[in-house]
N, C-alpha and C positions, 0 to 999 in steps of 0.2 A: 534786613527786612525788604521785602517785594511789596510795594504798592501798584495795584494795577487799577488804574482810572477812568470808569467808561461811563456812557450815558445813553438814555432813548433813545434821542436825536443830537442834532446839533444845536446850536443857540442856547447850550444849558450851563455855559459856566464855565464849564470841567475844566479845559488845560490854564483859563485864569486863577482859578480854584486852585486847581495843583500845582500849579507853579509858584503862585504863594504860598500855600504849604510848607513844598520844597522849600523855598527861602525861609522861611519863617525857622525850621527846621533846623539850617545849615545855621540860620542866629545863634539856636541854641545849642549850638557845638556839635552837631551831628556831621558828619561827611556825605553828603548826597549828589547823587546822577539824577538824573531828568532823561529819559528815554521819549521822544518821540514817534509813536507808532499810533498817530496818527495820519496814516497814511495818503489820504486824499489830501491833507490841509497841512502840511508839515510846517505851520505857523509860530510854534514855542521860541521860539528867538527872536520875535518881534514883543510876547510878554516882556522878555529879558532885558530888552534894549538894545538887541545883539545886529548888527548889521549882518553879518557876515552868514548869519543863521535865519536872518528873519524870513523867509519863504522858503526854507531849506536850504542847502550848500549844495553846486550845481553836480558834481560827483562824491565821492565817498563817507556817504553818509552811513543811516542804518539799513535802508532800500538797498543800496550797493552792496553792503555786508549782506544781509539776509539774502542773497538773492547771489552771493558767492562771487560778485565781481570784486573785491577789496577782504583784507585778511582782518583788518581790524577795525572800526566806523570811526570816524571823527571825532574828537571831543572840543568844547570848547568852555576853556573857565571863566564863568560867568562873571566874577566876581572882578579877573584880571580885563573881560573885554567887554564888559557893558557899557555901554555909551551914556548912561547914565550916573553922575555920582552921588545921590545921595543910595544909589544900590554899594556903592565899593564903601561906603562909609558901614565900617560894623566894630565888635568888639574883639579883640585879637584874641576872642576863647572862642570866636566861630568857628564850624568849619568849614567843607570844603564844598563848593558848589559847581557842575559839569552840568553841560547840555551837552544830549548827542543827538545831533538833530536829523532829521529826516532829508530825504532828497527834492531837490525839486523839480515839478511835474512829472513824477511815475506815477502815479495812483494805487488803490487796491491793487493787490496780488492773490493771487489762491496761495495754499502756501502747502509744500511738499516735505517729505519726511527732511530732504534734505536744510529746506529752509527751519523747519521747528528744531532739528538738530545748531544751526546757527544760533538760533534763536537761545535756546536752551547755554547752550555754551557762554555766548556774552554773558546772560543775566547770571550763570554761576562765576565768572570772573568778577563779573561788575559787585557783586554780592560779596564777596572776597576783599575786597579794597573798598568800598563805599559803608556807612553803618546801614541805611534805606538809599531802594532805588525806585523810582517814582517811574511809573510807564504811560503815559498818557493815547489813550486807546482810540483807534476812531468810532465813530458814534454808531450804537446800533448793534445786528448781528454780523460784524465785520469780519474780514479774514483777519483782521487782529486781534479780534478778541477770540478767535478760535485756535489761534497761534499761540496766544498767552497761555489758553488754558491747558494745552498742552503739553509746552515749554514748563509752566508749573508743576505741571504734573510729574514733569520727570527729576523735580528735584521737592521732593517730599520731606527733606529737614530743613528746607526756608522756610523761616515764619512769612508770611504770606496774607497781605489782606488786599478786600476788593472795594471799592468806591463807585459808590454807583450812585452821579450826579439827575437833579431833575429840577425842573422850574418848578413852583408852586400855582400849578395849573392844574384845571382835573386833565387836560389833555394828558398833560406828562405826568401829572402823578399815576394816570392809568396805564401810560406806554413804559414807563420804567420799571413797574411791576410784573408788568408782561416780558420786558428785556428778562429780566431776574427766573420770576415763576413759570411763564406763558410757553408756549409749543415755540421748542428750538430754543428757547431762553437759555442762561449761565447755567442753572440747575440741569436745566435735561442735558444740555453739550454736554455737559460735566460727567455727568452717571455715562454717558455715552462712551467718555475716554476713562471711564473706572473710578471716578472721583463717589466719595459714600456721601450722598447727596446733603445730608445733615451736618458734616464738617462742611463740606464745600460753603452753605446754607450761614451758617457760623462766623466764615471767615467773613462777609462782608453785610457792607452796612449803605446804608441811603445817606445822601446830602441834599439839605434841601436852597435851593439857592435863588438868589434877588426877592428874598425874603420883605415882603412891604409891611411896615408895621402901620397899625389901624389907629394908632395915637400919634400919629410924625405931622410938625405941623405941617401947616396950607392945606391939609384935608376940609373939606367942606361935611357936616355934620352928618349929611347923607352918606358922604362916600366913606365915612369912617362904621357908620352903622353896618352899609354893603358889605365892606370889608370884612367888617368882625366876622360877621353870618356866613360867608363865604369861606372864612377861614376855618369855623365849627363845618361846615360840608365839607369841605378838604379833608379835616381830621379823622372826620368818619371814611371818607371813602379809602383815605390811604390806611386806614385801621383794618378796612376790609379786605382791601386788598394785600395783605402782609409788606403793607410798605410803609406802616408809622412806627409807631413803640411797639417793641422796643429794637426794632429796625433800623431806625432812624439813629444816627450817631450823630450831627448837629447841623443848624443852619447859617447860611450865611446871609448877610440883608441885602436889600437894597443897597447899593451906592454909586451916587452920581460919575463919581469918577470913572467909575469900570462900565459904567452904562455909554460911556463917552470914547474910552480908550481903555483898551486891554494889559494892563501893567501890572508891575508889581508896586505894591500900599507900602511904603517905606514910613520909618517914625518921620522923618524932613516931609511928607506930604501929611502927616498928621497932624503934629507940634508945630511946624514951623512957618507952614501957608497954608493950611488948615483945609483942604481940599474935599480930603480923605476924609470917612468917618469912623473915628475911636470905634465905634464898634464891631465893623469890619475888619478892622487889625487885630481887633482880639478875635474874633470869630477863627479867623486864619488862623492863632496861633496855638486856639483851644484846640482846632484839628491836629495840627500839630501835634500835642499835646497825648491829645484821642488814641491816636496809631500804634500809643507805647504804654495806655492803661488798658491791662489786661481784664481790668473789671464792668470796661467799656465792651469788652467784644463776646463775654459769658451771655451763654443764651438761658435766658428766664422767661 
């Protein structure tokens, strides 16, 4: 399975989002890669714990590979070189977890028959030896997300879903709608490169993410009431905008810790020094979960 990961803008979550996934994932016995094409911010190695990856690796990464300087991109297993242990702490029916991480300081590229042909190539290798591979996209109408859809396109028997992260704001719930439906969006590239707009439509779903709930305490009665009411405006606008139900595949809330530091939510920062909150670990694993119920992604 291809998971491709993208958002409005930036500051929405996404590669924290996906990277626990990923993990969450790999908990439950699945074999997963982690693609970084997020190309301006090649940052997922710092989710990880990963020195060696945390602002990209200074040559042979995915940049190097796409770009035809290197035959094969770096891998690195997350699990053998996270600098964090309560990440190496798992059950011996996990499986396997890779980061391929991005380069550091090359930025956007355009990208040419030759790069989507790279392009294409890895993700059918990586798809061949991984069960899901996670692509974390950079934010917007990028050259990666025009790269992906391309690169997808040419391998038409991957199961294939799309992730399209947003803050619970009207800002972003109106700019991710517009990523998705708007002029230039995922839809129109899509029909553009031959994709039948209603499967393309199908394959992908919205995340709603730092999700405030309007009964958490320390709210003051005001701010719980604004909230509510704000939350009823949300629903309708993303209603309207074909970005709620049955759109929406699920959210993630609020939590301190990720609002602070970009990680992965381990059960040792749940259970054990209580940081994290329960319900964001399950949020992550319900996604998880989401990727492989086929009754999650029928359009009704």
């Amino acid at each position: 399975m291809l998971v491709f990961a993208t958002s409005d803008k930036g500051g929405t979550g996404r590669s924290v989002t996906t990277s626990n996934v990923a993990y969450q994932s790999a908990l439950a016995g699945y074999d997963v890669c982690y693609l970084d094409f997020d190309f301006g911010s090649p940052t997922a190695g710092s989710v990880f714990d990963i020195d060696a990856g945390r602002l990209g690796v200074l040559h042979g990464g995915l940049h190097s590979y796409l770009l035809g300087e290197v035959t094969e991109p770096h891998r690195i297993d997350v699990f053998a070189e996270t600098e964090r242990e309560s990440v190496k702490v798992r059950d011996r029916h996990a499986g396997k977890l890779f980061l391929l991480p991005g380069d550091l300081g090359i930025g956007e590229f355009p990208s040419s028959d030759g790069v989507v042909s790279r392009c294409t190539e890895i993700l059918e290798l990586l798809v061949s030896q991984f069960h899901m591979c996670f692509v974390d996209l950079s934010a917007g109408r990028s050259y990666a997300l025009q790269m992906a859809l391309e690169a997808a396109r040419r391998l038409p028997d991957v199961r294939t879903r799309w992730l399209v992260y947003h803050r619970w704001t009207k800002q972003h719930v109106i700019a991710a709608a517009s990523l998705v439906h708007g002029r230039h969006g995922i839809l129109e590239a899509g029909e553009d490169l031959g994709y039948n707009r209603d499967e393309l439509l199908a394959s992908l779903r919205f995340v709603r993410t730092a999700l405030v709930d309007p009964a958490r305490p320390g709210l003051t009665s005001q701010q719980s009431v604004w909230i509510a009411e704000w939350d009823s405006r949300l629903q309708a606008i993303a209603e309207s905008a074909n970005a709620g139900p049955p759109w929406m595949l699920h959210t993630v809330p609020l939590d301190p810790v990720l609002q602070w530091r970009e990680q992965l939510i381990t059960a040792h920062d749940v259970t054990t020094i209580g940081i994290a909150n329960e319900r964001t670990a399950e949020a992550f694993q319900q996604l998880a979960r989401l990727l492989h119920n086929d009754k999650a992604w029928e359009v009704r």
